[in-house]
C-alpha positions as CSV (number, residue, x, y, z in Angstrom):
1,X,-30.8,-4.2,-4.2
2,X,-28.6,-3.6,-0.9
3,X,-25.3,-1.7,-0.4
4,X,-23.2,-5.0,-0.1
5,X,-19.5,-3.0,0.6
6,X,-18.6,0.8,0.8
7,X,-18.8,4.0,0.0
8,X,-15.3,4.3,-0.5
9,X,-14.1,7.2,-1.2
10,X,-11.1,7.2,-3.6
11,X,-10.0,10.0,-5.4
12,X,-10.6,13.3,-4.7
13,X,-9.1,16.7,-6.2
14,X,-10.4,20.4,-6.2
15,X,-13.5,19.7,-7.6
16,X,-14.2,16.4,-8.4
17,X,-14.2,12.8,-6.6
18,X,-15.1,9.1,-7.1
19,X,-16.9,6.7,-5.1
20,X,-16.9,3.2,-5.5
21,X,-19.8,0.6,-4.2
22,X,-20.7,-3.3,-4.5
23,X,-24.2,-3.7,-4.2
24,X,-25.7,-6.6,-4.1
25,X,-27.7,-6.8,-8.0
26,X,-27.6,-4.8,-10.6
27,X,-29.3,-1.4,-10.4
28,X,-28.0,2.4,-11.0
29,X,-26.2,4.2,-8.1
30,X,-26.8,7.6,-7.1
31,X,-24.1,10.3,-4.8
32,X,-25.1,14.2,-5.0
33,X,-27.3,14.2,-8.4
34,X,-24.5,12.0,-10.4
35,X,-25.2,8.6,-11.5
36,X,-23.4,5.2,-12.6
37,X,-25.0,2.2,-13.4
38,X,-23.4,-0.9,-11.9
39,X,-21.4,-4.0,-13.7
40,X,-20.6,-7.2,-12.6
41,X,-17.9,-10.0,-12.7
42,X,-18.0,-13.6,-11.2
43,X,-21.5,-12.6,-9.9
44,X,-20.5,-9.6,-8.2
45,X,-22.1,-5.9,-8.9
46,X,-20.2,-3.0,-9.1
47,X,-19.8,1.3,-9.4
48,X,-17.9,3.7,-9.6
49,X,-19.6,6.8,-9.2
50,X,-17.9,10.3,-10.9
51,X,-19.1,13.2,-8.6
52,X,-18.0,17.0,-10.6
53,X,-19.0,20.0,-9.8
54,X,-17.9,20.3,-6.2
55,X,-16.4,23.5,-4.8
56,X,-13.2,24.0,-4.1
57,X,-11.7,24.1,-0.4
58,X,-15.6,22.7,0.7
59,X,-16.9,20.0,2.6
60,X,-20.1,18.2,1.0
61,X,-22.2,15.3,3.1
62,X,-23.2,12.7,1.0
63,X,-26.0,10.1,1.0
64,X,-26.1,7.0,-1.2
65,X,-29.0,6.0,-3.1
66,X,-30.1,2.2,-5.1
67,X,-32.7,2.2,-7.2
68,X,-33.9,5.6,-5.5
69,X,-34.0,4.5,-2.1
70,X,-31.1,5.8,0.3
71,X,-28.9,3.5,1.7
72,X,-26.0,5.1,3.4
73,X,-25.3,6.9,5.9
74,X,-27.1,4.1,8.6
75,X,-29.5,5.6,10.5
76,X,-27.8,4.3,13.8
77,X,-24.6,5.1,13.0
78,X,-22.4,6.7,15.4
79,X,-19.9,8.3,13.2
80,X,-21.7,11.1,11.4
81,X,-22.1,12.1,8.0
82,X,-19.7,11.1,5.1
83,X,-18.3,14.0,3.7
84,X,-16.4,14.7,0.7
85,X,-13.5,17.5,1.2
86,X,-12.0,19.1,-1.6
87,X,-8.8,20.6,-1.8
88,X,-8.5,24.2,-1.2
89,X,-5.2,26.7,-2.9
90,X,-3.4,27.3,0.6
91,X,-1.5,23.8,-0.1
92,X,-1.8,22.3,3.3
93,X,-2.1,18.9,3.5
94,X,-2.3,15.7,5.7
95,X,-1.4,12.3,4.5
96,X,-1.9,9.4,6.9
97,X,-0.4,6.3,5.9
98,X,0.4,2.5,7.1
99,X,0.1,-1.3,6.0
100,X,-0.4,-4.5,7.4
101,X,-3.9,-5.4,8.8
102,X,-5.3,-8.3,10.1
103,X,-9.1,-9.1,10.4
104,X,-9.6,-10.1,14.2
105,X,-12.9,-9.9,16.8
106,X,-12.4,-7.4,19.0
107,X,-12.3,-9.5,22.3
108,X,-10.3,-10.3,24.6
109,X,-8.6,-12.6,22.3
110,X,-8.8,-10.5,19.6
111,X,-7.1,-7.7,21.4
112,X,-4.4,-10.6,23.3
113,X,-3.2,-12.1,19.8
114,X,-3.4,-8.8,17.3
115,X,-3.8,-5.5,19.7
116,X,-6.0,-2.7,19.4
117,X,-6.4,-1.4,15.6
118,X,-5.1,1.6,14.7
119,X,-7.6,2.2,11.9
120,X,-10.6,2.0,14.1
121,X,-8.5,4.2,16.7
122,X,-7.9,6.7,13.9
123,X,-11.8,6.0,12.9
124,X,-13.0,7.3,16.2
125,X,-10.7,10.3,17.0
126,X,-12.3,11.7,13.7
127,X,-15.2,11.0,15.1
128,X,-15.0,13.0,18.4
129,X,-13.2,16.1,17.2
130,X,-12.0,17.9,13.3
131,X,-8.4,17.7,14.8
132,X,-5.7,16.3,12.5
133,X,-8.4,15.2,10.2
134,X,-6.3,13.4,7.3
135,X,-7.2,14.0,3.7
136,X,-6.2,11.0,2.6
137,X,-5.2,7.4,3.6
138,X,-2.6,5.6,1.8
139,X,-3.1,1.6,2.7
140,X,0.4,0.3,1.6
141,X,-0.1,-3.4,1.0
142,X,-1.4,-6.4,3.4
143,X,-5.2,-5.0,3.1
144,X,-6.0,-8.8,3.0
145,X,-4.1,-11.9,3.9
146,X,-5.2,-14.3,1.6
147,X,-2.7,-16.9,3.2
148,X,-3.9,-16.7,6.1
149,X,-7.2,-15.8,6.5
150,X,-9.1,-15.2,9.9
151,X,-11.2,-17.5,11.7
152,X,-14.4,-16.1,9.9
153,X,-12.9,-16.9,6.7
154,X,-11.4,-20.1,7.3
155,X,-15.4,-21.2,8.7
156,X,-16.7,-19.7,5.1
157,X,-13.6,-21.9,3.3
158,X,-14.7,-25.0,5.5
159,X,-18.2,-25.0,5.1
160,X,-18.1,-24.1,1.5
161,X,-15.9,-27.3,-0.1
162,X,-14.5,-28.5,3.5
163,X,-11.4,-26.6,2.9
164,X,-9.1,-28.6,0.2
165,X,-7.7,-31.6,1.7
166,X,-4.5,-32.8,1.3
167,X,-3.3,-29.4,0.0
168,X,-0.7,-27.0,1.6
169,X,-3.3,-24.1,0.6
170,X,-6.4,-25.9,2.2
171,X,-6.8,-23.4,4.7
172,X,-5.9,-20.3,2.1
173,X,-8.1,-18.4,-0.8
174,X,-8.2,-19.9,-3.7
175,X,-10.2,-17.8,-6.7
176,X,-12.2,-14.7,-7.1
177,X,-15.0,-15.5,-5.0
178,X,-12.9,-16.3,-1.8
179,X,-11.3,-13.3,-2.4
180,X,-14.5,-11.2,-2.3
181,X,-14.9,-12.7,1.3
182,X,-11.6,-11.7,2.5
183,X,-12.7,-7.9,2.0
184,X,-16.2,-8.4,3.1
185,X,-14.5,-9.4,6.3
186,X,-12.0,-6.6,6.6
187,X,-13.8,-3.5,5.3
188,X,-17.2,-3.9,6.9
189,X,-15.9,-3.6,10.6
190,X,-18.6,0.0,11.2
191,X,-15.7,2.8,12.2
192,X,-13.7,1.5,9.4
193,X,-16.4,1.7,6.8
194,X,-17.2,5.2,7.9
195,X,-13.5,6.4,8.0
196,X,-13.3,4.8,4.4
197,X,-16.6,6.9,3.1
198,X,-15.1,10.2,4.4
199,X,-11.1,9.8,3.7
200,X,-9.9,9.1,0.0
201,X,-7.5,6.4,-0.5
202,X,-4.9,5.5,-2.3
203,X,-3.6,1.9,-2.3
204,X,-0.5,-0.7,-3.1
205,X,-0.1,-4.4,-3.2
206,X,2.0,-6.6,-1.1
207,X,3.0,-10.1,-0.9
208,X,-0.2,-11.4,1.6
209,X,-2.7,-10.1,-0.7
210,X,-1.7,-13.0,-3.1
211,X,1.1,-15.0,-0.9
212,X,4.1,-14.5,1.3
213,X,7.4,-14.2,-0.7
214,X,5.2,-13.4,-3.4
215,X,8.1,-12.9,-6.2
216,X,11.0,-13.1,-4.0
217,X,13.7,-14.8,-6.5
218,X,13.4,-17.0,-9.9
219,X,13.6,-20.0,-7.7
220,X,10.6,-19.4,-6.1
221,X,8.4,-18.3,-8.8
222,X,9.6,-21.3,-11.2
223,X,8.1,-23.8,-8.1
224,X,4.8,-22.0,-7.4
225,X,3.8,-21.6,-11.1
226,X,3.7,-25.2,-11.0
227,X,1.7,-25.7,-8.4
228,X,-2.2,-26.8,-9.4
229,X,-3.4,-24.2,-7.4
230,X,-1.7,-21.5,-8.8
231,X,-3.7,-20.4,-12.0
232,X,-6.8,-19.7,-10.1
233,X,-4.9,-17.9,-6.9
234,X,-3.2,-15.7,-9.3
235,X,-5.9,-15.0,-11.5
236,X,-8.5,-14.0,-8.6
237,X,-5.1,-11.8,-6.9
238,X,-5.3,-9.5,-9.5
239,X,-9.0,-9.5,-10.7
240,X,-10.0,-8.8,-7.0
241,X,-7.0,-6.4,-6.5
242,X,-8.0,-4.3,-9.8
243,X,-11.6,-4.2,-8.8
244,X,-11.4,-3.8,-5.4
245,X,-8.4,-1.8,-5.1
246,X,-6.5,-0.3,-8.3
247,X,-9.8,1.2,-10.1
248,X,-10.4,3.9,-7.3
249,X,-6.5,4.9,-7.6
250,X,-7.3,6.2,-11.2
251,X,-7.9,9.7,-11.8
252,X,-11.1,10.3,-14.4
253,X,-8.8,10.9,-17.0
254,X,-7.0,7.6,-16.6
255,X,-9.9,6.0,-16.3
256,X,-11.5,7.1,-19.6
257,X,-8.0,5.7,-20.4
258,X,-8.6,2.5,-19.3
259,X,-8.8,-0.2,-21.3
260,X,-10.5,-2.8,-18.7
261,X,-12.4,-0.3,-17.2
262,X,-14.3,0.4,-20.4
263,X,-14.9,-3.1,-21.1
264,X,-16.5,-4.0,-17.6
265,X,-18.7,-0.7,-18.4
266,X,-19.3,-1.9,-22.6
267,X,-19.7,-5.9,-22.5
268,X,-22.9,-6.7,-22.2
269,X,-22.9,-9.2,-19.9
270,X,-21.2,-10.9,-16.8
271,X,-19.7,-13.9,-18.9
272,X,-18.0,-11.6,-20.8
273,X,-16.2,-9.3,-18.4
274,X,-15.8,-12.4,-16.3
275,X,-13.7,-13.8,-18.9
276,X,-12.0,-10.2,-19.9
277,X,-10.5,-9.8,-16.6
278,X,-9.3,-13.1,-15.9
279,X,-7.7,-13.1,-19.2
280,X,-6.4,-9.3,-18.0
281,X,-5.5,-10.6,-14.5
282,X,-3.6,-13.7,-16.2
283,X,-1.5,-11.7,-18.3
284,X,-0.9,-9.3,-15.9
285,X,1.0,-12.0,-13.8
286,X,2.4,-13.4,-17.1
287,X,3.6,-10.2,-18.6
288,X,3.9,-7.6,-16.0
289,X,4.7,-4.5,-18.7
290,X,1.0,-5.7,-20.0
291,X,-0.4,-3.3,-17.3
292,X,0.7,-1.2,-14.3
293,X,0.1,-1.4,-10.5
294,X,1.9,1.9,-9.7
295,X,0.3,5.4,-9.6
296,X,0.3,9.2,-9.1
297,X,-1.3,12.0,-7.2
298,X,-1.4,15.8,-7.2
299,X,-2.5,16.7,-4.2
300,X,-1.8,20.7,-4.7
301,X,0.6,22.9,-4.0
302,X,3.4,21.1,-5.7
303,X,3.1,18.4,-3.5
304,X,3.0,14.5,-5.5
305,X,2.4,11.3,-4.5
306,X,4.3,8.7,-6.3
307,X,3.5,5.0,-5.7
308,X,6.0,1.9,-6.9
309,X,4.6,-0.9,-7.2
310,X,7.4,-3.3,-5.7
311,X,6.0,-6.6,-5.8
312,X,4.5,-7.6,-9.4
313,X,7.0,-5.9,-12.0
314,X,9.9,-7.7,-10.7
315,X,12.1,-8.9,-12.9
316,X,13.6,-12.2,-11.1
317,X,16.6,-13.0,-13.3
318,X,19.9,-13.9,-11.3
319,X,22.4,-11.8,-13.8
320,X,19.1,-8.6,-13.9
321,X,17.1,-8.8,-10.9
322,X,15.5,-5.4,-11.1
323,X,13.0,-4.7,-8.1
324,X,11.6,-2.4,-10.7
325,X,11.8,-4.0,-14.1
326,X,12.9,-1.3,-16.8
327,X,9.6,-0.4,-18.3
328,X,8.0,0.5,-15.0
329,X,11.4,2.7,-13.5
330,X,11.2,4.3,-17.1
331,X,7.2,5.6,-15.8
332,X,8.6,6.2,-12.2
333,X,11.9,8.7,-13.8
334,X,8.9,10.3,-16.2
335,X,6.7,11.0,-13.1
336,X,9.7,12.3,-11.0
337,X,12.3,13.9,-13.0
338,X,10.9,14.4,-15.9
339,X,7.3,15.4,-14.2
340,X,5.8,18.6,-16.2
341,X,5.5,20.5,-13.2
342,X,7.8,21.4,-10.4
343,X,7.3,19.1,-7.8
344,X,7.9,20.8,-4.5
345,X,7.5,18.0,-2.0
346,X,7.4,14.5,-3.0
347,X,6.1,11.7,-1.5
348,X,7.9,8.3,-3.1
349,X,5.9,5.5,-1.6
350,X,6.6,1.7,-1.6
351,X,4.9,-1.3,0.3
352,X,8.5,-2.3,1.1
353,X,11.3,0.3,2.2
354,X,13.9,1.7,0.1
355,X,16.1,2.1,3.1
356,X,16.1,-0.8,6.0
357,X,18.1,-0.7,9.7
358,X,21.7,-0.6,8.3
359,X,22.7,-4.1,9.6
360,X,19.5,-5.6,7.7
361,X,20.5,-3.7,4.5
362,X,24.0,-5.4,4.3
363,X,22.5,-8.8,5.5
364,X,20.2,-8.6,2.1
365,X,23.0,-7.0,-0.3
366,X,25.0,-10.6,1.3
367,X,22.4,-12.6,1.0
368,X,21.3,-11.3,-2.6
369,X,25.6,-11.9,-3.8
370,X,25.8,-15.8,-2.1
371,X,22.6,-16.4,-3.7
372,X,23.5,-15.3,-7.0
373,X,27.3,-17.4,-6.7
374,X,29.5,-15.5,-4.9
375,X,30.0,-18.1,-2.6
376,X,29.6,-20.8,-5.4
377,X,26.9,-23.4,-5.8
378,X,26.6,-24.7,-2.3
379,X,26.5,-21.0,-0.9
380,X,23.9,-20.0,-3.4
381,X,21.4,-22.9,-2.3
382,X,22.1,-21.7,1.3
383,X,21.5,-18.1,0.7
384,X,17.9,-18.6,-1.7
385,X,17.0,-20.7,1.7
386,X,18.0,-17.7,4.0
387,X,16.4,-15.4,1.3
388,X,12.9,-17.2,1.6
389,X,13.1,-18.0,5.0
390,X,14.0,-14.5,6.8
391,X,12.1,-12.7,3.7
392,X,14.9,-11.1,2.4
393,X,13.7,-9.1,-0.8
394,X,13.5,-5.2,0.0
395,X,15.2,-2.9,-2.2
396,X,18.5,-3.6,-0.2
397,X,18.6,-7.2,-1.6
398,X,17.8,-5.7,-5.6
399,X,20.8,-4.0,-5.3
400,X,20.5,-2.4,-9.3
401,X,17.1,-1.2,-8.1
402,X,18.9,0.1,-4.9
403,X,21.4,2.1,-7.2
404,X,18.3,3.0,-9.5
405,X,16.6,4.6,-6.8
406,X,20.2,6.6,-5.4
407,X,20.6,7.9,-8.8
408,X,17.3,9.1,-8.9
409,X,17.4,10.8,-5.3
410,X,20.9,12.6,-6.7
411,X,19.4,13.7,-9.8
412,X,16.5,15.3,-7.9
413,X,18.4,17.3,-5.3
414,X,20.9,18.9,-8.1
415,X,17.9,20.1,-10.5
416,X,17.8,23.5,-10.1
417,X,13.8,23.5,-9.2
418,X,15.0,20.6,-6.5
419,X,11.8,19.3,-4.2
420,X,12.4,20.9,-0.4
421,X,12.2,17.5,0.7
422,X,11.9,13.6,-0.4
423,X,9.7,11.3,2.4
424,X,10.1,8.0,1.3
425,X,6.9,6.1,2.5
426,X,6.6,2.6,3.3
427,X,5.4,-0.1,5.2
428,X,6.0,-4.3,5.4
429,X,8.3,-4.6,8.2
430,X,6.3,-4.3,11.4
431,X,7.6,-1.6,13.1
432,X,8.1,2.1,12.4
433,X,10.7,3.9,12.4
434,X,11.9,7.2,10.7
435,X,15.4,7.6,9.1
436,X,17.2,10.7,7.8
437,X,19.6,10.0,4.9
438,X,22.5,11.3,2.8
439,X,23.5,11.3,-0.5
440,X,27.2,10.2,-1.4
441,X,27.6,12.3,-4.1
442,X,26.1,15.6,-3.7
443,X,28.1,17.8,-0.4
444,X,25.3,19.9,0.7
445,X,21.7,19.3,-0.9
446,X,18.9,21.6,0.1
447,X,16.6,19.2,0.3
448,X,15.4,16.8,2.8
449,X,15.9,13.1,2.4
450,X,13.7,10.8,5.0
451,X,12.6,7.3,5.4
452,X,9.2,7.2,6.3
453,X,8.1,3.3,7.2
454,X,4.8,2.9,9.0
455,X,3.6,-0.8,10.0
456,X,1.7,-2.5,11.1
457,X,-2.0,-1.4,11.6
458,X,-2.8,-4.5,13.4
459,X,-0.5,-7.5,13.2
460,X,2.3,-7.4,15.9
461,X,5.5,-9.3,15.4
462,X,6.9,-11.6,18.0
463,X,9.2,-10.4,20.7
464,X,12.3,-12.5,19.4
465,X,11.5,-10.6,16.1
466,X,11.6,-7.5,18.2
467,X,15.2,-8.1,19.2
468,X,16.7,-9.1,16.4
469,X,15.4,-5.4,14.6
470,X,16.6,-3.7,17.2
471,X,20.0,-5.8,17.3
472,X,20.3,-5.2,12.9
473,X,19.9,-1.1,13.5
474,X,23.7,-1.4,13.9
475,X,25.6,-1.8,10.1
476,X,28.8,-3.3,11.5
477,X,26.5,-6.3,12.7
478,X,26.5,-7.8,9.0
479,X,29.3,-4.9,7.6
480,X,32.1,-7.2,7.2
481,X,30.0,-10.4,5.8
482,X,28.7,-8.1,2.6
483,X,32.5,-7.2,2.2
484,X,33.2,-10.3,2.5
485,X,30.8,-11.7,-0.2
486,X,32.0,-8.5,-2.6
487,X,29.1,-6.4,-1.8
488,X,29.9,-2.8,-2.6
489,X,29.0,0.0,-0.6
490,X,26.1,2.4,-2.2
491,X,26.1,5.9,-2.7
492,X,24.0,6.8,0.4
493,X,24.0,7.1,4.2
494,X,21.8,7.2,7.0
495,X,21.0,6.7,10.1
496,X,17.3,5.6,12.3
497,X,16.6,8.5,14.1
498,X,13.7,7.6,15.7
499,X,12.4,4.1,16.5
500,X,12.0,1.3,16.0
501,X,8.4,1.1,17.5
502,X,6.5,-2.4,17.3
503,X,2.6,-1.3,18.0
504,X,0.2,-1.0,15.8
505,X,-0.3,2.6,14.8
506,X,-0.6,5.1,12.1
507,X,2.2,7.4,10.5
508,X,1.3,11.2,8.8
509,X,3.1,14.2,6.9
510,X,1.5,17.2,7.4
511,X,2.5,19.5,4.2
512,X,2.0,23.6,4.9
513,X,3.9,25.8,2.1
514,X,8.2,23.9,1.9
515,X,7.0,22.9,5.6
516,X,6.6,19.2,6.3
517,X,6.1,17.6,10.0
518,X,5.7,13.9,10.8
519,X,3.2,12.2,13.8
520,X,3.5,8.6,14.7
521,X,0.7,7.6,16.6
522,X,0.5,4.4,18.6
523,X,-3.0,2.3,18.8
524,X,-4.0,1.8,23.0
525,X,-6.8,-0.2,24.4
526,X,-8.3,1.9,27.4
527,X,-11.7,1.0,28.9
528,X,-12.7,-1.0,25.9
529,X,-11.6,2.2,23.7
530,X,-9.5,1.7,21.2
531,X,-7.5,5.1,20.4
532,X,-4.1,6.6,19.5
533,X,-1.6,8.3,21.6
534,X,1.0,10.8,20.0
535,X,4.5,8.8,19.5
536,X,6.8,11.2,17.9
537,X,6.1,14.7,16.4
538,X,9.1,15.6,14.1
539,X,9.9,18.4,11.6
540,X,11.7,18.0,8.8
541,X,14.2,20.2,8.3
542,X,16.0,20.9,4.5
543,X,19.1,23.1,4.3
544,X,16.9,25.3,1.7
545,X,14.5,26.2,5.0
546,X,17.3,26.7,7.1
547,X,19.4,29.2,4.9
């Protein structure tokens, strides 16, 4: 038996942390004296090893072991130990976030078409020095395009049933199995690998890890679930994502919790958990409030991650579409507002953003009324074709889940144990920019409100693409149309105060005490180096720290 993909190290508190491995048979798995034995699905073996015991505020190398025999760290590898860090009580903390990365050589062509990456740049600053070390990674959607795979992929595709001819998906993943080479080919680049073995991770969804305008209106999801491809696409989206991705979100609690999780560790055999989680994965797309995508962290000190899944709990009705349908905002309001702890800083994350360049947000809430009749019949066929051909379907084109969200925000900053500040994470759009924001209804909140959006890691847009962001930062660009189409104004404001930037690069929030400073760090290609240079270095500022 062979370490196949990983370490990666997932979650990780004061004294405990998982790490999850696909080897290549079945065997048991061994990380600092704790064991797991592995399970498999569609032929493919599996851990998720429970390490307890660990000091707080310590750093602890690990090694790997199959069978006995070690298997990781390499014995050439450049990149030092992997190390498990666990949090300390001084409540400082670094959370380096992003989304959107494509799989490319790194060649000249490689580097022409896609850039440097910026998690191999991130991989190999850790690597030369402790400084800004993150604690953990949050990988917000696009981990994997499975519509349009890379050149390696696409041969594997070819050569496997000479792509599927005829098809508008021939040259796209299909099932479970394809899916398992999509990730072969994107996490086993070396300084990625290692960065993933050493930083925990926390990870969301988006459209290219099934398809693009995954879930974008009614209109769309009534044609693609008729499409003959569909039932296996969907079912190997979320049996892959759930394996691959979603377990290692799970605390040990939740997992114990967890109803697939127990049966992939209980049925005895690979039939059987094959079948569970296909019939999990199909009901999942079926009947999204059968499971949930989105997930917390504690990461000390107050400080909570909160992660929306904005992609597969839609609900797509023209006279209710919800971003957020009402059984997943009712878990987002119970892990915000009604959280059992104070929360001093929180950390709302979504693959897309909650607040988009001000002429873009109007062009979505327009776009969102024509579509749904404001214009009548002939403007609503017009705007579902603008909708799916400029993919407009952030939370500015939802506009109930826009209101949701601004009537969350209010209630947070009036509570009288009120979070210094909110950083709203996100990725999607592929640039980066950082906006400060304002609620309508409250006249002077002491805490912080900020749009955080970070993409991509490697997949640059094109330079008319470019311009036309730049050119939708202004509101009165597309003001007057939203009026125009009855389009209300919401009970917010802001501004982009910073960016946008187009490279590929990384964004982090560095947490110390009601203290919270942003870096934005652009990928360069220097002498066949790839590495990051420091963009921005902002502090957020909350009225409660400046009284």
């Amino acid at each position: 038996m062979q370490l196949k993909l990983g370490p990666l190290l997932r979650y990780v508190d004061r004294t405990r942390a998982t790490v999850w491995v696909e080897t290549t048979g079945p065997g048991e798995v061994e990380i600092l004296g704790h064991r797991a034995t592995t399970w498999s699905v569609h032929g493919h073996h599996y851990a998720l090893v429970l390490i307890e015991g660990l000091a707080p505020a310590s750093s602890t190398p690990y090694e790997v072991h199959l069978d006995g025999q070690q298997v990781w760290p390499p014995a050439d590898s450049p990149y030092g130990p992997s190390v498990i860090r666990t949090a300390g009580a001084d409540g400082a903390f670094r959370l380096t976030f992003g989304s959107c990365r494509r799989s490319a050589p790194f060649d000249e062509q490689g580097f022409k078409e896609f850039g440097p990456d910026a998690l191999v740049a991130l991989a190999e600053r850790m690597a030369g020095t402790d400084h800004e070390r993150p604690d953990a990674i949050l990988l917000l959607g696009d981990q994997v395009y499975a519509d349009d795979p890379s050149d390696a992929v696409l041969e594997q595709l070819r050569e496997a049933h000479g792509g599927r001819p005829g098809s508008e998906v021939q040259d796209e993943i299909g099932n479970f199995e394809e899916y398992t080479w999509l990730y072969d080919d994107a996490w086993t680049q070396p300084a990625v690998r290692w960065l993933f073995s050493t930083v925990p991770l926390c990870m969301l969804l988006d459209d290219h890890d099934l398809r693009d305008d995954w879930n974008t209106s009614l209109t769309w999801r009534r044609w693609v679930t008729q499409q003959p491809w569909w039932h296996d696409r969907v079912v190997g989206a979320y049996a892959s994502y759930w394996v691959y991705q979603h377990l290692g979100n799970l605390s040990p609690e939740q997992l114990a919790e967890d109803a697939t999780y127990q049966a992939m560790r209980t049925l005895t055999d690979d039939a059987e958990r094959t079948a569970y989680l296909d019939s999990f994965a199909w009901e999942a797309d079926e009947d999204p409030a059968s499971t949930r995508w989105s997930f917390y962290r504690d990461f000390g000190g107050g400080v909570r991650l909160v992660a929306v899944d904005s992609r597969c709990s839609r609900h797509l009705q023209p006279d209710k579409r919800a971003m957020v349908d009402a059984h997943e905002w009712e878990w987002v309001r119970r892990h915000t507002i009604e959280a059992s702890e104070p929360i001093r800083l929180l950390l709302l994350a979504s693959t897309l953003p909650f607040l988009l360049a001000p002429g873009l947000h109007h062009l979505e809430g327009w776009d969102e009324a024509i579509s749904s009749g404001a214009w009548g019949p002939r403007g609503a066929a017009i705007g579902e074709r603008i909708r799916q051909g400029m993919d407009l379907e952030h939370w500015a084109s939802f506009r109930k889940s826009f209101d949701d969200v601004t009537e969350l925000l209010t209630e947070l900053v009036e509570a009288d144990d009120a979070p210094a500040s909110i950083l709203m994470l996100s990725g999607d759009v592929h640039c980066s920019y950082l906006a400060e924001a304002r609620l309508s209804a409250v006249e002077h909140p002491g805490t912080a409100i900020r749009q955080l959006t970070m993409s991509p890691f490697r997949n640059p847009i094109p330079k008319h693409i470019r311009l036309a962001n730049k050119l939708l930062d202004s509101r009165w660009m597309t003001y007057k149309l939203a009026r125009s189409a009855g389009v209300r104004d919401v009970a917010a404001s802001w501004r982009t105060s910073y960016g946008p930037w187009f490279d590929n690069g990384v964004m982090s929030v560095a947490i110390e005490g009601d203290q919270a400073a942003v870096d934005v760090d652009h990928a360069r290609l220097a002498d066949g180096r790839q590495h990051l240079t420091r963009s921005l270095h902002y502090q957020v500022e909350s009225a409660r720290r400046r009284d």
